[in-house]
N, C-alpha and C positions, 0 to 999 in steps of 0.2 A: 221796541228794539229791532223787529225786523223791518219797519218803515226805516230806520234808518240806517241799517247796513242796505238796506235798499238804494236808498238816495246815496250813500257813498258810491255805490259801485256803478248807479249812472253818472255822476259824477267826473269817475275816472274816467269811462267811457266816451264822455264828451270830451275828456282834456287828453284822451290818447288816439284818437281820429285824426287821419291823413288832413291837414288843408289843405295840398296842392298836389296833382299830382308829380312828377319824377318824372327826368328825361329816360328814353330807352330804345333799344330795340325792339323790335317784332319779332320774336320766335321763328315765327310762319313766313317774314318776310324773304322771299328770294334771293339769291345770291347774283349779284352781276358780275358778269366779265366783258373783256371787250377781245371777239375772237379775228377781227382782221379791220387793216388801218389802209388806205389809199390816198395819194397825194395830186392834187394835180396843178398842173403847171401854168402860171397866171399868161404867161407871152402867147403860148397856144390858145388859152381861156377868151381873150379880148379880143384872139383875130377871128374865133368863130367858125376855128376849125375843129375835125372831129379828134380829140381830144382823148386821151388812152392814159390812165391814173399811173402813177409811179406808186413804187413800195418804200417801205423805209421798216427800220429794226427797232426803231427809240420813239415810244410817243412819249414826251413828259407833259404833263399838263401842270400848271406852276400856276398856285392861287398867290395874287398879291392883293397890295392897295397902295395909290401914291400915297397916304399919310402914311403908313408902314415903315418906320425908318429902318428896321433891320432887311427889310424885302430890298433895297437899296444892293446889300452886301449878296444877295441871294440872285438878284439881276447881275451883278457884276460875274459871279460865278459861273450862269448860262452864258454869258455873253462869252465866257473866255473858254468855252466846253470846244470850239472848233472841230466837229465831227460834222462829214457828211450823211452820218447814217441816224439822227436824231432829226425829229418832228418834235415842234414845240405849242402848245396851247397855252397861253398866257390868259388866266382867268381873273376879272374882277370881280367880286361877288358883294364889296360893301357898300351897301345904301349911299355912303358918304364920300364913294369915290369919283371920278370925273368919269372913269372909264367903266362904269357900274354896267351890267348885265345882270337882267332877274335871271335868265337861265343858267347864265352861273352860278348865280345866290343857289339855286336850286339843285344846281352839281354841288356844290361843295358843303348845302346842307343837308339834304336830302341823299344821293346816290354817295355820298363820301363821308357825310357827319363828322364835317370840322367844325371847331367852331373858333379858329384863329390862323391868321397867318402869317411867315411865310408856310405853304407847303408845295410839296413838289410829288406829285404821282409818277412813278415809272413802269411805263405800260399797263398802268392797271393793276398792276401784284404791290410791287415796293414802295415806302412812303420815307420821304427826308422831310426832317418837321423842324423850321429854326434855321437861323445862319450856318450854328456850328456845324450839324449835321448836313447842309448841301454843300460843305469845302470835301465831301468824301464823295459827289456824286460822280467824277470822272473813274472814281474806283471801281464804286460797285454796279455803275451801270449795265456792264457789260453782266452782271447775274441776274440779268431781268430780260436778258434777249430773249426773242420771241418768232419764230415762226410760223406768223401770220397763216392765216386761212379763213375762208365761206364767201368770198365773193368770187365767183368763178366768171363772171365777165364785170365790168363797169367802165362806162365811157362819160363822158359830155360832151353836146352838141350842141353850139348856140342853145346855152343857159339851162339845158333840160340835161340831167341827171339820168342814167338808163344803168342797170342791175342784174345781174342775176346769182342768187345767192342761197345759200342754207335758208330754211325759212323757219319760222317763229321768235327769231328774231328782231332789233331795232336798227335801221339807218339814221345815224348822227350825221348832219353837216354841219362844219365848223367853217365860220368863214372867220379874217383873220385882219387886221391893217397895221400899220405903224402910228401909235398912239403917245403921244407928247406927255411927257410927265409934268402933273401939274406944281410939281413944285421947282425941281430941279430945270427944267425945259429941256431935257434928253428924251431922246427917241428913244422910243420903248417897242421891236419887233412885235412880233406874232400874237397883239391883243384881240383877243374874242370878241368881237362886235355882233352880229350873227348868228342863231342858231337853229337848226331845223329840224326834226326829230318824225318818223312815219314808220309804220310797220314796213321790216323785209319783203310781205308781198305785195307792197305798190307795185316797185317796179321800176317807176318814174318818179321824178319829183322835179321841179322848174324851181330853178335857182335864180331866175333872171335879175329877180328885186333883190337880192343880197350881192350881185356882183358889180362892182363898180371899178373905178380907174384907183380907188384908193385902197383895194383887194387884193393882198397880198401873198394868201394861201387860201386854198379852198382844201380842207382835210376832212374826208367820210371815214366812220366807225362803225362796224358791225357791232352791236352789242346784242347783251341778255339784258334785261331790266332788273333793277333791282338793288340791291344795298353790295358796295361792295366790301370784301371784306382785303383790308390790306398785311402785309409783313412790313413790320419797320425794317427798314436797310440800313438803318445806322445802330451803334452800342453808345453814343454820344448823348449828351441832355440837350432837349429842345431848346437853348438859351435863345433869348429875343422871340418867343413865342408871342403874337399880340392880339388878343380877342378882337372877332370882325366889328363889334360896333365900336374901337376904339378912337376912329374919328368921327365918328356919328353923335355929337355933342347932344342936341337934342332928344335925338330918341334917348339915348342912356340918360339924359336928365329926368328925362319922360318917367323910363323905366324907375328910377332912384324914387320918385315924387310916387308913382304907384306902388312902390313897396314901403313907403313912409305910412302911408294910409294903409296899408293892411295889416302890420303892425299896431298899427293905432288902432286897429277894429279889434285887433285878439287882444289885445292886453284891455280897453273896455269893457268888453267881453267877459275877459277872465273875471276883474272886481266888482262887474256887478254879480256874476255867480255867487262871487267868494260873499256879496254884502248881504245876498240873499238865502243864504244856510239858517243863517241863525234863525230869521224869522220862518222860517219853512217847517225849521227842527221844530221850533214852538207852538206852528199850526198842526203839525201831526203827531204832539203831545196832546192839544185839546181833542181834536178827532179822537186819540185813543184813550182819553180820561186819564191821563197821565198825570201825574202830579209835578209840576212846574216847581222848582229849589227856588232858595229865597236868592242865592246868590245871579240866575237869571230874571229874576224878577227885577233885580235893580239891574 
């Protein structure tokens, strides 16, 4: 009898054990902000004179994808935002898009933990997630103003980047082009091509190789590293929310095909446990001189 309340309760223990682990946060992980934005101006940029950053009050940084048909409706919204005081980042971050960037993959999964789009970051704090929610962004934008600060000088000079700032911090440079929509064929501003990322105490950084005739915006971020943490800006439902690998046919068949097969290994798994009780039960009746009923006999 106790051999086999024994074997029950490892049993259980094998069929109540984690398979995989769970997505999550880090406790411990850091919190990021981004404490100052600077713009600079592409016609000074090219002629290779010395070059003095403008400010701006509105970063949005805006994840899409051209297969994304609701980011369509979410383009259309920036586009008609007509503010001079808003800086824009147009991020592509899916394997499966034309205009893909792994460092954005890696903004948007890693320092932002999305995992679909459209979204739209405002300056770091507020988040609009979905169509429905960016028709309210000319509303609430203005509760997300921000007055910038920790770069106390920053120029560029023929291609070289010069600083000086708070330190322990990150320098982001985003460079930027006008990028042709693969489906539609509409120009698409302020896409992320470019990105550069150095501790605050460089100093300097040479921009040369990211600048070109087809460079649009060149915009630096003082950041903290780290996970940010956001406030949704909207009371609305993410409607047209669209997982990033959703034109990523492959991989997601990929994915579908490795989780067929894992499936297929726990449910194996489980019957042959389940086929091997009985006889188990029966070998640790002979070990213990137990007397075996007529009814398991047959």
């Amino acid at each position: 009898m106790r051999f086999r309340k024994a074997l029950v309760c490892v049993l259980i223990l094998v069929f109540t054990l984690p398979t995989s682990s769970g997505h999550g946060n880090d406790n411990d992980e850091a919190t990021a902000s981004i404490h100052d934005v600077k713009i600079f101006d592409m016609e000074c940029i090219l002629t290779n004179q010395t070059c003095v950053a403008l400010s701006t009050t509105h970063l949005i940084e805006y994840f899409s994808a051209d297969w994304c048909e609701p980011c369509n409706l979410v383009s259309a919204e920036l586009e008609g935002l007509n503010r001079t005081d808003v800086t824009i980042l147009q991020h592509h971050p899916s394997p499966a898009d034309l205009h893909f960037l792994s460092d954005s993959k890696f903004r948007f999964e890693s320092t932002y933990g999305f995992w679909g789009v459209p979204d739209l970051v405002l300056n770091g704090e507020g988040l609009l997630t979905g169509p429905s929610q960016s028709q309210e962004l000319g509303t609430v934008l203005d509760n997300f103003s921000r007055e910038w600060s920790g770069f106390t000088s920053i120029s560029l000079n023929n291609g070289t980047l010069s600083w000086a700032s708070d330190d322990g911090h990150e320098v982001h440079v985003w460079a930027t082009e006008n990028g042709v929509h693969e489906f539609n064929y509409e120009d698409q501003p302020h896409v992320v091509n470019h990105h550069m990322a150095v501790s605050s105490n460089d100093q300097t950084l040479d921009l040369s190789d990211i600048i070109n005739n087809n460079t649009t915006n060149i915009v630096v971020t003082l950041e903290s590293p780290g996970r940010f943490t956001l406030t949704s800006a909207s009371t609305l439902s993410a409607q047209g929310y669209a997982l990033i690998d959703e034109g990523a046919n492959e991989t997601r068949d990929e994915t579908k095909h490795k989780g067929r097969e894992y499936d297929m290994a726990i449910a194996v798994f489980g019957l042959s446990i389940a086929a091997l009780i009985p006889a188990l039960i029966m070998y640790a009746r002979i070990v213990l001189k137990e007397p075996i009923s007529s009814t398991e006999s047959e």
